[in-house]
N, CA and C atoms as a LAMMPS dump frame, in Angstrom:
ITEM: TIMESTEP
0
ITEM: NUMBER OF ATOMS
195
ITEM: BOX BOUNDS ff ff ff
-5.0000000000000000e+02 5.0000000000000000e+02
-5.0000000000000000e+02 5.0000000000000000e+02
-5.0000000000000000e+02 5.0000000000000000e+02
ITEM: ATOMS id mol type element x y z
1 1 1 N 186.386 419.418 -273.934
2 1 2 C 186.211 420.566 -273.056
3 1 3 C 186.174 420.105 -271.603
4 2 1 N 186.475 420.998 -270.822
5 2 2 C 186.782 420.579 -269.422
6 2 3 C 185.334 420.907 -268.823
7 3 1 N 185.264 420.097 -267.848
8 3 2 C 184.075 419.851 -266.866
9 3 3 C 183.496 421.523 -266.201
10 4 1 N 182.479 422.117 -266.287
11 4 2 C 182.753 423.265 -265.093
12 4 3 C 182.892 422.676 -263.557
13 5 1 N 183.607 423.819 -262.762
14 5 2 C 183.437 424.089 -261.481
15 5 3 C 181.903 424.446 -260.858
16 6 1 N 181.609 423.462 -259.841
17 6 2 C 180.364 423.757 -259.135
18 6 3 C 180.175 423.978 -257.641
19 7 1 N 179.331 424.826 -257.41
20 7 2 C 179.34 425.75 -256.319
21 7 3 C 178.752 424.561 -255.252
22 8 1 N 178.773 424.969 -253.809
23 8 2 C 178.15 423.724 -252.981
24 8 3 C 176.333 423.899 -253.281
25 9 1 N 176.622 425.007 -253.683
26 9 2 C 174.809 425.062 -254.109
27 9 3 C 174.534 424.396 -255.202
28 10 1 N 175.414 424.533 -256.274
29 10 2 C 174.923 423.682 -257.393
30 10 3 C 174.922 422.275 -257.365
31 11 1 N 175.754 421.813 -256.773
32 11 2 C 176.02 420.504 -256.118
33 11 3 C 175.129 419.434 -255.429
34 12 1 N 174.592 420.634 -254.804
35 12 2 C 173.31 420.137 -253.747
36 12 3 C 172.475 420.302 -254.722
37 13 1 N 172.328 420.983 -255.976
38 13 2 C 171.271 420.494 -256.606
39 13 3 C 170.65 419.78 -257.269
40 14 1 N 172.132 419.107 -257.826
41 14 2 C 172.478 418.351 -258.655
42 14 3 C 172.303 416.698 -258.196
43 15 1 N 172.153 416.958 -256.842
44 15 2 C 172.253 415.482 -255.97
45 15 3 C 170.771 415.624 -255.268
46 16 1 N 170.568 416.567 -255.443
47 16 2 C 168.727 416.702 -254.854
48 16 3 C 168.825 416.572 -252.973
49 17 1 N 170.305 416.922 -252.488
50 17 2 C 170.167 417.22 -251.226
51 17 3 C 170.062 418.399 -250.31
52 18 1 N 170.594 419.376 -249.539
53 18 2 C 170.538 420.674 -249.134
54 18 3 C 172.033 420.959 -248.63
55 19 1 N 172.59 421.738 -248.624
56 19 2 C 173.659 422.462 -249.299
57 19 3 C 174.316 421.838 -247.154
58 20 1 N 173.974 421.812 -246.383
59 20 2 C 174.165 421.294 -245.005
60 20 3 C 174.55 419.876 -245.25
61 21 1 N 173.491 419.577 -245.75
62 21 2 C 174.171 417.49 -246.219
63 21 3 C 175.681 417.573 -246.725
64 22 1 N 175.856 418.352 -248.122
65 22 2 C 176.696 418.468 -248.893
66 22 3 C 177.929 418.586 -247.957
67 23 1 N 178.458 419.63 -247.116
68 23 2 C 179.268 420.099 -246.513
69 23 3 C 179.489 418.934 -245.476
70 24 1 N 178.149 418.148 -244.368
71 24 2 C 178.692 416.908 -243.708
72 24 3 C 179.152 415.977 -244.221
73 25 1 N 178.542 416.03 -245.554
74 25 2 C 179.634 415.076 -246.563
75 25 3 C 181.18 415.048 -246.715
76 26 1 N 180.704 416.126 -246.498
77 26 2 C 183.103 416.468 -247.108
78 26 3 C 183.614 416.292 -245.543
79 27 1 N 182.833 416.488 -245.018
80 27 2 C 183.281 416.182 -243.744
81 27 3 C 183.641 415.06 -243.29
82 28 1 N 182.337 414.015 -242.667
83 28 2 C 182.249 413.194 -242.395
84 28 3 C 182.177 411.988 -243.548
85 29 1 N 182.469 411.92 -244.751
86 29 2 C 182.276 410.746 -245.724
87 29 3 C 183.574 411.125 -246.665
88 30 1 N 184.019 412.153 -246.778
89 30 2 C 185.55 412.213 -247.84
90 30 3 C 184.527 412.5 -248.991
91 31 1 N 183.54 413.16 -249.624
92 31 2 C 182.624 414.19 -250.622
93 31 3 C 184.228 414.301 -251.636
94 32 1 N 184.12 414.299 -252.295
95 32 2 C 185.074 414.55 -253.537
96 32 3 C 184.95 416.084 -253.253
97 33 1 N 185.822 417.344 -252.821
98 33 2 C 185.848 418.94 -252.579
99 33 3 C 186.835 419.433 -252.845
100 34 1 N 187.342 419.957 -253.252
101 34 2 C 188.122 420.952 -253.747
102 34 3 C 188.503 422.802 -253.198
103 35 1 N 188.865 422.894 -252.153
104 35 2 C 188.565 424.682 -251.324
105 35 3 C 189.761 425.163 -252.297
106 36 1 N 188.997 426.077 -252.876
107 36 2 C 189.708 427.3 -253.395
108 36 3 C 189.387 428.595 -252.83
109 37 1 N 190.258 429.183 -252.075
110 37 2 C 190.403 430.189 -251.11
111 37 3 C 189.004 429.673 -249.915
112 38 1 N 188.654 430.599 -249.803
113 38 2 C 187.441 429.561 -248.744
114 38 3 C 185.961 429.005 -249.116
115 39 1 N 186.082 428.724 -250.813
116 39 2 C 184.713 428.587 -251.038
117 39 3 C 185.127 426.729 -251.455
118 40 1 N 184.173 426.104 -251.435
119 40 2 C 184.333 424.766 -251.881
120 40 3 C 183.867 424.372 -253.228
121 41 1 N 184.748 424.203 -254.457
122 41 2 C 184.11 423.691 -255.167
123 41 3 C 183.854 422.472 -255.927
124 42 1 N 183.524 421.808 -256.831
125 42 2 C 183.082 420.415 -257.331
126 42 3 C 182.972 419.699 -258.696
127 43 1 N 183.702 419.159 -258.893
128 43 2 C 183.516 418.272 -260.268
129 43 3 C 182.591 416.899 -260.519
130 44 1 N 181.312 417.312 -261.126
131 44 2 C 179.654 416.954 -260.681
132 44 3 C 180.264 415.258 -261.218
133 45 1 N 181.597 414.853 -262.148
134 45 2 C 181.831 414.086 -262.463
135 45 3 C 182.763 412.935 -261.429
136 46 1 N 183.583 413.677 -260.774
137 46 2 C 183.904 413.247 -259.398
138 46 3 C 182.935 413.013 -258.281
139 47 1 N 182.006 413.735 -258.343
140 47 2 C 180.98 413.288 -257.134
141 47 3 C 180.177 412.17 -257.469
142 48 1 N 179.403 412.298 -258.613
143 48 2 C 178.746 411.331 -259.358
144 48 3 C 179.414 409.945 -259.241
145 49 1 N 181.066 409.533 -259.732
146 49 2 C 181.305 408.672 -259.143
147 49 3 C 181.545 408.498 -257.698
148 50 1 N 182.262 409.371 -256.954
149 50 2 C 181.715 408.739 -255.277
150 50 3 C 180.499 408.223 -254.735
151 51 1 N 179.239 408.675 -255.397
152 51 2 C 178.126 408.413 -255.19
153 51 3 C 177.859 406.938 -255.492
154 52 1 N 178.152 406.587 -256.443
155 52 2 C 177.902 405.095 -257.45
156 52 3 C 179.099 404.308 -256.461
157 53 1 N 180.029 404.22 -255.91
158 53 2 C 181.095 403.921 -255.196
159 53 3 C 180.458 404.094 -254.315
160 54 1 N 179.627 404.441 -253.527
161 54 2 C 178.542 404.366 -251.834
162 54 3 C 178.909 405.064 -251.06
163 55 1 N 180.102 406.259 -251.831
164 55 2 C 180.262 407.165 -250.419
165 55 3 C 179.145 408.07 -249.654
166 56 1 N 178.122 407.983 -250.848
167 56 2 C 177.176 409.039 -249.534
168 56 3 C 176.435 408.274 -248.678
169 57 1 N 176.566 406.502 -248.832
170 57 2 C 175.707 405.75 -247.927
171 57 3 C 176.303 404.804 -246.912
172 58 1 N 177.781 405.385 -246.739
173 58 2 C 178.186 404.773 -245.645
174 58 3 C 178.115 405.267 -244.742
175 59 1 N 178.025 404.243 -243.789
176 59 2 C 177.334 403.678 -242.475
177 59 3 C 177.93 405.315 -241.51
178 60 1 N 176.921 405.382 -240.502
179 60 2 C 177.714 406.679 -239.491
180 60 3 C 178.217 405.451 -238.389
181 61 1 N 178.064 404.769 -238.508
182 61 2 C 178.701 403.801 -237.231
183 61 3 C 179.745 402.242 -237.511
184 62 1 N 179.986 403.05 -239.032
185 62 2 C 181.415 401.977 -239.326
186 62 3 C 182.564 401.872 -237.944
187 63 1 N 183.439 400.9 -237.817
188 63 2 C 184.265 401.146 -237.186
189 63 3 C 185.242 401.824 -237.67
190 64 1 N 186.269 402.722 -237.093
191 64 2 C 187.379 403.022 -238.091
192 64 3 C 188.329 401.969 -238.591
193 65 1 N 189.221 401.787 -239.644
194 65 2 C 189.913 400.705 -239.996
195 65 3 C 191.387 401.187 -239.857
């Protein structure tokens, strides 16, 4: 069975952050997101690995490469 789709709220809940983190994430870190029409949604299995991969703990003052 396929994974559900998760809302940025469920997302944020799921990661125990607030739904503002979530969104600077996709922003500023590449957040695994998905916009379908204008809502964003999430595969808790795609994020889960970005997470374990350190995307939510890289640096705000990397250089760019």
């Amino acid at each position: 069975m396929n994974e559900p789709w998760l809302s940025a709220d469920d997302i944020a809940v799921h990661l125990g952050v607030t739904k503002d983190t979530v969104y600077t994430w996709i922003a500023d870190k590449g957040m695994p997101a998905h916009k379908i029409g204008r809502l964003w949604k999430f595969q808790a299995g795609e994020v889960d690995e970005w997470v374990r991969r350190g995307g939510s703990a890289a640096s705000d003052n990397a250089a760019p490469t």
